[in-house]
C-alpha positions as CSV (number, residue, x, y, z in Angstrom):
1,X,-93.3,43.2,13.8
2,X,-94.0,45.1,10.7
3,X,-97.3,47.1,10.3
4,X,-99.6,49.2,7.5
5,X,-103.2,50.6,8.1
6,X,-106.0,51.1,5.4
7,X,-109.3,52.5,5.3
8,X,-112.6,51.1,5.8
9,X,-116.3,51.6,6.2
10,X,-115.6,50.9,9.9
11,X,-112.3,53.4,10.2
12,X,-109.1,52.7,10.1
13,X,-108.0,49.3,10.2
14,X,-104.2,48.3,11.6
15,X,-102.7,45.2,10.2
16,X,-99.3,43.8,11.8
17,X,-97.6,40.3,11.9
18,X,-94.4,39.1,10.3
19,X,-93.4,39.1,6.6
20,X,-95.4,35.6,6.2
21,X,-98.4,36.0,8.7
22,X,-101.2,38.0,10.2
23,X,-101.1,38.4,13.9
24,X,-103.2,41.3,14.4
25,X,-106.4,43.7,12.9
26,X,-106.9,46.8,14.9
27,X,-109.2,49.0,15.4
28,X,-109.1,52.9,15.2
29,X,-112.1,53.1,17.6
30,X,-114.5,51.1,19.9
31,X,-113.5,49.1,23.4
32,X,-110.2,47.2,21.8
33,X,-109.1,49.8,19.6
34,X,-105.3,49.5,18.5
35,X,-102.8,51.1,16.8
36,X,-99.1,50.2,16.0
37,X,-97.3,49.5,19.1
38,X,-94.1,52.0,18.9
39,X,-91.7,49.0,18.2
40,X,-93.4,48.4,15.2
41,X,-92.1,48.7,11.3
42,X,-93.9,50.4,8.6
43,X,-94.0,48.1,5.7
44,X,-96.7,47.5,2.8
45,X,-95.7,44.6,1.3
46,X,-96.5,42.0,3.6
47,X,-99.8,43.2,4.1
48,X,-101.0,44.1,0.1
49,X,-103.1,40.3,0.1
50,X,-104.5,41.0,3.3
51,X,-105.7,44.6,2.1
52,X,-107.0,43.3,-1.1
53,X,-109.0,40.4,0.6
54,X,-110.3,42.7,3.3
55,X,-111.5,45.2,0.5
56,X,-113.4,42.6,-1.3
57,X,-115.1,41.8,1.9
58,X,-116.5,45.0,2.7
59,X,-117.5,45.5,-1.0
60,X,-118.9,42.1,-0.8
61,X,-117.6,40.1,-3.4
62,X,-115.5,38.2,-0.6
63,X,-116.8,35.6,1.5
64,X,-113.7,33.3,2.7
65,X,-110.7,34.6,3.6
66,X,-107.2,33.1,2.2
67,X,-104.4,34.4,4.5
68,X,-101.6,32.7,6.8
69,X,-102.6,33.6,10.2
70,X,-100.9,33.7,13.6
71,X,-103.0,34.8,16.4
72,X,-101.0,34.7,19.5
73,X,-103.5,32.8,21.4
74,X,-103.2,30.3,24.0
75,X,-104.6,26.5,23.2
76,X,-107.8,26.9,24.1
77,X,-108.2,30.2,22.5
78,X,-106.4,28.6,19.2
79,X,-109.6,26.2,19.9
80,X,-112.6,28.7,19.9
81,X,-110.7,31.0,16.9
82,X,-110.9,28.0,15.1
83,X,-114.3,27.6,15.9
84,X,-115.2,31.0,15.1
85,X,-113.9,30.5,11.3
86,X,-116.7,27.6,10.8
87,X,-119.2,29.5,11.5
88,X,-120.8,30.3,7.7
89,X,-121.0,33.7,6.2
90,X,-124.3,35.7,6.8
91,X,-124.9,33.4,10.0
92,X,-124.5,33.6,13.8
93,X,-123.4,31.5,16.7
94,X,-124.1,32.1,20.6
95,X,-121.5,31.5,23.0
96,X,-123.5,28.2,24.1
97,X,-123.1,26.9,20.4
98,X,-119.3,27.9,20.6
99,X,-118.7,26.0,23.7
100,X,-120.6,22.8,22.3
101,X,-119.0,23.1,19.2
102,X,-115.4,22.6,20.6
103,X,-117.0,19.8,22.9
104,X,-117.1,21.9,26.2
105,X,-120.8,22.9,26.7
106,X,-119.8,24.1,29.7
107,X,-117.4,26.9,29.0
108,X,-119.5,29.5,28.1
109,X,-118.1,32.2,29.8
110,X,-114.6,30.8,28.9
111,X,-115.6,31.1,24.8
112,X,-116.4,34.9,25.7
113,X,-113.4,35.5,27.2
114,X,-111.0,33.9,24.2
115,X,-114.3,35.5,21.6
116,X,-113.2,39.0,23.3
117,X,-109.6,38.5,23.1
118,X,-109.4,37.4,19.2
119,X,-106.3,39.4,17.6
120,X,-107.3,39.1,14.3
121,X,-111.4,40.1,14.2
122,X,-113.3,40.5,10.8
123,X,-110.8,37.3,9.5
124,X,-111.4,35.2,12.4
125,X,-115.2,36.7,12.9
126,X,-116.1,37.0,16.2
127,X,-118.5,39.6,15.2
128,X,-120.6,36.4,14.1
129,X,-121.0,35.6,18.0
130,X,-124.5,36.7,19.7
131,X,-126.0,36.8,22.9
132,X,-128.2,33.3,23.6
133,X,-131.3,36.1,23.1
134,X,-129.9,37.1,19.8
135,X,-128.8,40.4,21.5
136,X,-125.6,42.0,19.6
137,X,-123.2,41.3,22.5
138,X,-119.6,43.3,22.7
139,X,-117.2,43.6,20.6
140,X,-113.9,45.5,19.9
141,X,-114.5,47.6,17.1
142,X,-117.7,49.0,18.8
143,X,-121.3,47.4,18.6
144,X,-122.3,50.3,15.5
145,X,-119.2,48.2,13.5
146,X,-120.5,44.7,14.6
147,X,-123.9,45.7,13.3
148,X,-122.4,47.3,10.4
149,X,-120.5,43.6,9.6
150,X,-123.5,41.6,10.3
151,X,-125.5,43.5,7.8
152,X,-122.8,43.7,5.4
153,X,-122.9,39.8,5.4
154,X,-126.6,39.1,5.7
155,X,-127.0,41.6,2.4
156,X,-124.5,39.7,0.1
157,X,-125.3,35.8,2.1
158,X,-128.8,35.6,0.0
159,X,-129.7,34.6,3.6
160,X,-132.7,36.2,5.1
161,X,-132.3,36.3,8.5
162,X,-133.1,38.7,11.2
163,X,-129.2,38.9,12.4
164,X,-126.3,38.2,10.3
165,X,-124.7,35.0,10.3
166,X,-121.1,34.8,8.8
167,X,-117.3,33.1,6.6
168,X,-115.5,30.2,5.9
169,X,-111.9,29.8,8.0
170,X,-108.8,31.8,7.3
171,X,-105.7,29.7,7.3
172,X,-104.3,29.0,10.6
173,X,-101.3,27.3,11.4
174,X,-101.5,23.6,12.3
């Protein structure tokens, strides 16, 4: 697996995947923090589209991402990531609207679990998931970078509401 980092407001970010695909975007602090594993291959290239898209993001002008994903993810996490990248930009979801959404109203704690577990946060935003309360819940980049995301989002969504509610899906494979 091949690997590059770049800055952001949040820290350092940590991309990795393959020459053609995106499997994972660490963080340099916070519960899930990640940095290349020591098999790992320093090479910019395969990354420069993901940088650039990742940079107009945090500078706002980027609302949908546009990048081959491949979250290793078992089915029914494949299911709530995919989830996750319906949920608009600027807007939230609970867990409870997760687990309807994919037609399992029941697996709440199931949709946290595969929410907590997402390889590839910021594209695949799980920071757009909330507490039923409206509560900031976990996340792995630290709850001072969810905030930070959420407001990013709610200040370029022309959206006026009192959490952030968020994108448009990423590309993931079929």
């Amino acid at each position: 697996m091949y690997y590059t980092t770049m800055y952001s407001p949040i820290g350092v970010l940590t991309l990795a995947g393959t020459q053609h695909a995106l499997k994972v975007l660490g963080f340099s602090s916070g519960r899930q923090a990640r940095g290349p594993d020591a098999s790992w291959h320093r090479l910019e290239a395969p990354f420069e589209e993901a940088k650039q898209q990742l940079q107009e993001y945090f500078d706002g002008s980027r609302q949908h991402f546009e990048l081959y994903l491949e979250p290793d993810a078992t089915p029914f996490q494949t299911t709530v990531l995919a989830a996750l990248q319906r949920i608009p930009y600027g807007e939230t979801r609970s867990y409870r609207d997760i687990a309807e959404a994919i037609g399992n109203p029941k697996a709440m704690r199931a949709v946290g679990n595969a929410n907590g577990s997402n390889p590839i946060p910021i594209i695949i935003p799980c920071h757009r998931v909330i507490g039923a309360d409206g509560s900031l819940t976990g996340f792995g980049g630290g709850l001072d970078s969810k905030r930070f995301l959420l407001d990013l989002e709610r200040s370029h969504s022309g959206l006026f509401a009192a959490t952030s509610q968020a994108a448009a899906p990423a590309v993931l494979p079929k």
